[in-house]
C-alpha positions in Angstrom: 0.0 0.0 0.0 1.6 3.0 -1.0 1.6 6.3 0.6 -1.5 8.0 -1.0 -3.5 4.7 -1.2 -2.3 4.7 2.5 -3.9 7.8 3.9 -6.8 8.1 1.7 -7.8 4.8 3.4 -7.1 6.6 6.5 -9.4 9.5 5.7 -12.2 7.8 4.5 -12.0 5.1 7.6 -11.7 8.0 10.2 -15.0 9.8 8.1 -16.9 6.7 8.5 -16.0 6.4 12.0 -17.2 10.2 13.0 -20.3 9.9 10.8 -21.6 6.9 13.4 -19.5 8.2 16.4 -21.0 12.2 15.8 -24.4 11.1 13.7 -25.4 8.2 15.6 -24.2 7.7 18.9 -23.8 10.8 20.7 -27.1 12.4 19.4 -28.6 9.2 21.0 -27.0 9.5 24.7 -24.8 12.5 24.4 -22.3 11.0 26.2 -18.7 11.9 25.8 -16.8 9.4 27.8 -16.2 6.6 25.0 -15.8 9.3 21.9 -12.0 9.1 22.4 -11.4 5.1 23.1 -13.7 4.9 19.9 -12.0 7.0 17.4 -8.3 6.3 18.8 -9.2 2.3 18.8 -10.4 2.5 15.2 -7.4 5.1 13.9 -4.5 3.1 15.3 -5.8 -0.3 14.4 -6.6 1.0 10.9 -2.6 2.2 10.6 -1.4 -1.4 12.5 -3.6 -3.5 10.0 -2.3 -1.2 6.9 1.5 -2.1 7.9 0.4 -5.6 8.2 -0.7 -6.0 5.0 2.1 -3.7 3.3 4.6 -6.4 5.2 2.6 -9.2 3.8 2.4 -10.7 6.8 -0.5 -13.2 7.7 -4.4 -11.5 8.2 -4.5 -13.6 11.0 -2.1 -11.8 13.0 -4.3 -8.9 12.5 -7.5 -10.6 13.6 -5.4 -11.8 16.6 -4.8 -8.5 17.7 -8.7 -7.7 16.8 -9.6 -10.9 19.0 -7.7 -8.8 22.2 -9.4 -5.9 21.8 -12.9 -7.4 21.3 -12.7 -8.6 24.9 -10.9 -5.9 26.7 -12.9 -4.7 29.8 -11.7 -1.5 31.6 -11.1 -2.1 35.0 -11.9 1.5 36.3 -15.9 1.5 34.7 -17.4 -1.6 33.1 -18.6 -0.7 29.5 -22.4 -1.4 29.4 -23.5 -4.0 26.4 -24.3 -0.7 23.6 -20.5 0.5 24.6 -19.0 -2.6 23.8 -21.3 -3.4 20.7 -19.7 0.0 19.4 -16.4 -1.1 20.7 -16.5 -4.0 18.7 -17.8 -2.1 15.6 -14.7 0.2 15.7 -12.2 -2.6 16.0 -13.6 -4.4 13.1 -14.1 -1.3 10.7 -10.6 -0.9 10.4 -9.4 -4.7 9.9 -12.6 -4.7 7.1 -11.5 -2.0 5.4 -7.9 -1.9 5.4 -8.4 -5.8 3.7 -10.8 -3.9 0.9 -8.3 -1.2 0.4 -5.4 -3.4 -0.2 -7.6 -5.5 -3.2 -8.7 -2.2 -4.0 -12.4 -3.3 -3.7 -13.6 0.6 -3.3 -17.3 0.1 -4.4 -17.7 -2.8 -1.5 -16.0 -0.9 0.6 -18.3 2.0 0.5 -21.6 -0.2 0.0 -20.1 -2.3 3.3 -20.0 0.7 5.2 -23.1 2.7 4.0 -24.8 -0.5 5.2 -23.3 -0.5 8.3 -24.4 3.0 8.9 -27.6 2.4 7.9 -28.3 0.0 9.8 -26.7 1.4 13.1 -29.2 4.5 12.4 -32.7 2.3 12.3 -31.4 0.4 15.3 -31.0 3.7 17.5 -34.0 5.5 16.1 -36.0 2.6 17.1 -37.6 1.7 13.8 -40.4 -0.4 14.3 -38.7 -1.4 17.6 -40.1 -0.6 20.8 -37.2 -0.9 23.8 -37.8 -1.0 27.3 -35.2 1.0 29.7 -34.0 -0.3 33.2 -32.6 1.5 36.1 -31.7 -0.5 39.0 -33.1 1.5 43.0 -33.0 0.7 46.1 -36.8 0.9 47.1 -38.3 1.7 50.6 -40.9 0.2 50.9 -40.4 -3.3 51.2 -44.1 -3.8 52.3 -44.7 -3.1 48.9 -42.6 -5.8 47.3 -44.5 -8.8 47.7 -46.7 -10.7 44.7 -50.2 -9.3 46.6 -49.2 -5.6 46.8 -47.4 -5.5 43.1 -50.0 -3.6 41.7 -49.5 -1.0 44.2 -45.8 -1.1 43.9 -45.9 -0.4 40.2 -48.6 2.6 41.5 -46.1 3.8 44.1 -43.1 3.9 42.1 -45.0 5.6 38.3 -45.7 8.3 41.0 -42.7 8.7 43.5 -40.2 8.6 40.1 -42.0 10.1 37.4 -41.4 7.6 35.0 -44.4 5.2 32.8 -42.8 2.1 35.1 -44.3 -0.7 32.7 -43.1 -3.8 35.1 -41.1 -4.5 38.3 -38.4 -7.2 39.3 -37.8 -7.6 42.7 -34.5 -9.0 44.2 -32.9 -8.6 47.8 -35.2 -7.7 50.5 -33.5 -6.4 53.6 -35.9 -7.0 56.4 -33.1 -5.2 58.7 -32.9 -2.0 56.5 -36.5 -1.9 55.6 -35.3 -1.9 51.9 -35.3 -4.0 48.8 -33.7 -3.8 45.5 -35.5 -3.9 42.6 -35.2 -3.5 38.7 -38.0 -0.8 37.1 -38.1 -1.3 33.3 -39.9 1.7 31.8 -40.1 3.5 28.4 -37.9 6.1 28.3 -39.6 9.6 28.6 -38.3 12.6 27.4 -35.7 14.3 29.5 -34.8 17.9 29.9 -31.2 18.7 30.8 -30.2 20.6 34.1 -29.0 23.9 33.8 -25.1 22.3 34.6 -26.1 19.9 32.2 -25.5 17.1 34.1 -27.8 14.4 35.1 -29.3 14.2 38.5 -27.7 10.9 40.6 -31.0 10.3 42.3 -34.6 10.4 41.4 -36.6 11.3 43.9 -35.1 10.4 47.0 -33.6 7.2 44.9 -30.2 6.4 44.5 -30.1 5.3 41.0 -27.2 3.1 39.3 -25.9 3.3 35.8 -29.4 2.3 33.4 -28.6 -0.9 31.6 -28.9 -1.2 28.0 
C-alpha cells in the first residue's frame, strides 16, 4: 500500500468512524466518555492493519490483535452492552476495510459501510422497535414488594419517580434496613437537561445506578 493509497484509506475510515461516532451515537445518549477510546481504537488499528498488509504478513495476526481488543474490559468502569457493541464495531471497521483497500475493492467498501451505517441509524432510532429502559433502586418500601401488593408497587413507584414504570423485578429484601432492590423497566420519557447539564444521581429520594442497556 503506498503512501496516498495509505492515507486516503485513513481519511475515508476515520470519516466513517465520526459519521456513526458524531451522527449516531452521541445524538442518542450525548455522552462523551467513550468518543476518544472509539476513534483512537479505530485510527490506530486502521494504521497497524495497513502495515500488516504492506509487510505481507499473515491477516491472521491482524485478527489476533482484533480478538484482544474485542474482549478488553476496563477495570476502572465496566462498559455497558451498547458500549462494547460500538467497541467491537470500531475494531472491526478498520481490519474490514484496510483488507478492501489493499484488493482495492472501493465500491464494497463504500456499500459495506453505507450498510453498516444504515443500519446502526434504524437500530438507535427505534424503527419499528419498541425498547424498554432499566434503572436498577434501592426501594423503601419493602411492604410493597411482595406478589399481593405489586400492583401497588408499580402505582407507588410511576408516582414517587415520574417515569411510565411498565413492570417491576424484585431481588434482595432487607428486612433489617426496611429496603429492597428492585429492577424498574420503563419507556424512556423525554428528558430535559439541568442547567449544569448534568444528570441528576437520584430520582426522587432514589439512588439510582448506571441504566442498563
Amino acid at each position: 500500500m503506498n503512501f496516498i493509497d495509505l492515507f486516503s484509506g485513513f481519511i475515508i475510515n476515520l470519516v466513517i468512524a465520526v459519521i456513526i461516532v458524531r451522527g449516531i451515537y452521541y445524538p442518542i445518549k450525548q455522552d462523551k466518555n467513550y468518543i476518544f477510546t472509539y476513534i483512537a481504537f479505530n485510527t490506530i488499528i486502521y494504521f497497524v492493519m495497513a502495515f500488516l498488509s504492506s509487510t505481507e504478513m499473515s491477516v491472521g495476526v491482524g485478527f489476533g490483535l482484533f480478538a484482544i481488543f474485542s474482549v478488553l474490559r476496563y477495570r476502572t468502569n465496566t462498559m455497558s452492552t451498547r458500549e462494547m457493541t460500538y467497541l467491537f464495531i470500531f475494531i472491526a471497521l478498520p481490519v474490514m476495510n484496510s483488507i478492501l483497500m489493499r484488493n482495492d475493492a472501493w465500491p464494497t467498501l463504500l456499500a459495506v459501510n453505507a450498510a453498516i451505517i444504515a443500519v446502526l441509524f434504524v437500530l438507535e432510532h427505534e424503527w419499528g422497535f419498541h425498547y424498554e429502559r432499566a434503572k436498577s433502586i434501592r426501594y423503601d418500601r419493602v411492604d410493597l414488594a411482595t406478589p399481593q401488593n405489586y400492583a401497588a408497587m408499580v402505582d407507588d413507584l410511576r408516582r414517587r419517580t415520574g417515569l411510565p414504570v411498565n413492570r417491576v423485578e424484585v431481588g434482595n429484601l432487607n428486612f433489617l434496613s426496611d429496603t429492597a432492590d428492585i429492577t424498574v423497566y420503563y419507556d424512556e420519557p423525554q428528558m430535559i437537561d439541568s442547567p449544569s447539564g448534568e444528570h441528576p444521581a437520584y430520582i426522587n429520594g432514589y439512588l439510582a445506578e448506571t441504566p442498563q442497556f
